[in-house]
Phi, psi and omega in degrees: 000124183263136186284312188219132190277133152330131166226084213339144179248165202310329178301311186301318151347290196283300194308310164298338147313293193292338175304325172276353212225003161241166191287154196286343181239048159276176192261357167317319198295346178280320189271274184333340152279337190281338174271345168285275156017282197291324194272323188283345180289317179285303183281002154293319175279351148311289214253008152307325171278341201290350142331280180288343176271356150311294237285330184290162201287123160286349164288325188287320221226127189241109165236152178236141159261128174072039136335113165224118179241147191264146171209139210022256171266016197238168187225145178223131179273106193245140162282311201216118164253133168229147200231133155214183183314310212245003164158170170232153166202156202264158228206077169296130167230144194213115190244066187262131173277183161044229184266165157241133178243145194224098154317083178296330193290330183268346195043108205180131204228118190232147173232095188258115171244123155076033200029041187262138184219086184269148176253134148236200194310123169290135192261009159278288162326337182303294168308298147000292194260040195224299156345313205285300191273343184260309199301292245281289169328289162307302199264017166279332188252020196063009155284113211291127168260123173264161195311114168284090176282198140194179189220103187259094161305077159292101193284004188250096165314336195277326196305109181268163201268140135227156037264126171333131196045026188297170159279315177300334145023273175314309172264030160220142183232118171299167182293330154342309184272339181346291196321306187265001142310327198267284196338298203292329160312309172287341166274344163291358191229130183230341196252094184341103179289289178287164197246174177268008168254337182258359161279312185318308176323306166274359187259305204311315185293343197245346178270326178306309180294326216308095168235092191346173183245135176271135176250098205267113185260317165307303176323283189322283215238354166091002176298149197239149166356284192272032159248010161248126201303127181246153165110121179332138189244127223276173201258320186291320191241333176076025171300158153247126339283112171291162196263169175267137158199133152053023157099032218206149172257145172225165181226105173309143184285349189255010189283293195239154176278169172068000167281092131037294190262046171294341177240205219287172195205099175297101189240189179258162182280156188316177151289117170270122188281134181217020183249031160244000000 
């Protein structure tokens, strides 16, 4: 049963507004496309499992998409957790091309794509302390905690793993495999830990904690107020600012020649910024 639903996340969201909503040579837009880039890469690789996680029992599997929980002064971000009486286990999606080579001694994640070869974050630590931080929560809360797997989900079948038989391995998978990875876990957990009030307990307790991330558009990128272009923008032509009349948005014929939706049109009132 998914408890908390996958949600486009707030960088795409804010980032495709400001793109329509800065001057076209402000100099913010290359690192806002380039972080757009990066957020659309990832939540393509995010919802590449919910495939294979159809496949799980809704009785069984209480799942949250996109947890961002707070634990003292810090916040820890899981993409996809799944929980039940007899263990939980976390679910990493990594939406990497060419090769991975996964350095256990250095814990170093190295990546050659187009014959470019760069490290980026290792996601076995990652996850780890994302394990880490979710039991110390529950049991901040009184919630009896159970054996913790994961899984790091690679959404590109082409990508290859090394070193071949490597151990570490073991916990990374294409998304393909998912499945039968979530399978070899559940025969590894056979005895209940939790009662069905006290998974309840902890679904009602983790949705609760749950507090979205605000994106500080000035802080990130230096944009000032008074640099986002206000007023509804026509679907047709994209002139700026269409007029209001009589409960109807309109794009006057004499605003751009030629324009299709000169007459009324019912549109949403502009995009509000609430991230500074």
């Amino acid at each position: 049963m998914i408890v908390k639903q996958r949600t486009i996340p707030i960088e795409i969201i804010v980032n495709n507004a400001l793109k329509r909503r800065l001057m076209p040579n402000h100099p913010a837009l290359p690192a806002i496309d380039k972080d757009l880039y990066k957020k659309n890469a990832g939540h393509y690789g995010e919802e590449a499992m919910d495939y294979p996680l159809k496949m799980l029992s809704k009785k069984d599997y209480v799942i949250f998409h996109g947890l961002r929980l707070p634990y003292d002064d810090m916040h820890f971000q899981i993409d996809t957790l799944l929980l039940t009486t007899k263990f939980g286990m976390i679910l990493e999606s990594k939406n990497l091309g060419g090769e991975l080579y996964f350095d256990e001694s250095s814990e170093q994640l190295f990546q050659t794509y187009n014959g470019k070869k760069e490290g980026v974050q290792y996601p076995i630590s990652q996850v780890q302390r994302q394990i880490k931080l979710l039991k110390a929560l529950l049991q901040r809360n009184m919630i009896p905690v159970v054996p913790y797997d994961f899984q790091v989900v690679i959404s590109h079948s082409s990508t290859i793993l090394l070193p071949l038989g490597a151990p570490v391995l073991q916990k990374v998978c294409h998304v393909h495999s998912l499945h039968g990875r979530i399978e070899k876990v559940e025969n590894r957990y056979k005895k209940d830990i939790l009662d069905l009030k006290t998974l309840q307990k902890a679904t009602r307790l983790l949705i609760k904690k749950h507090e979205p991330k605000k994106l500080a558009i000035k802080k990130k990128y230096g944009i000032e107020k008074n640099e986002i272009l206000t007023g509804v923008h026509c679907p047709e032509c994209s002139y700026r600012p269409m007029q209001y009349k009589k409960g109807k948005w309109l794009c006057l014929p004499s605003s751009i020649k030629g324009c299709l939706f000169s007459r009324p049109r019912r549109l949403l009132p502009p995009h509000k910024f609430h991230h500074y």
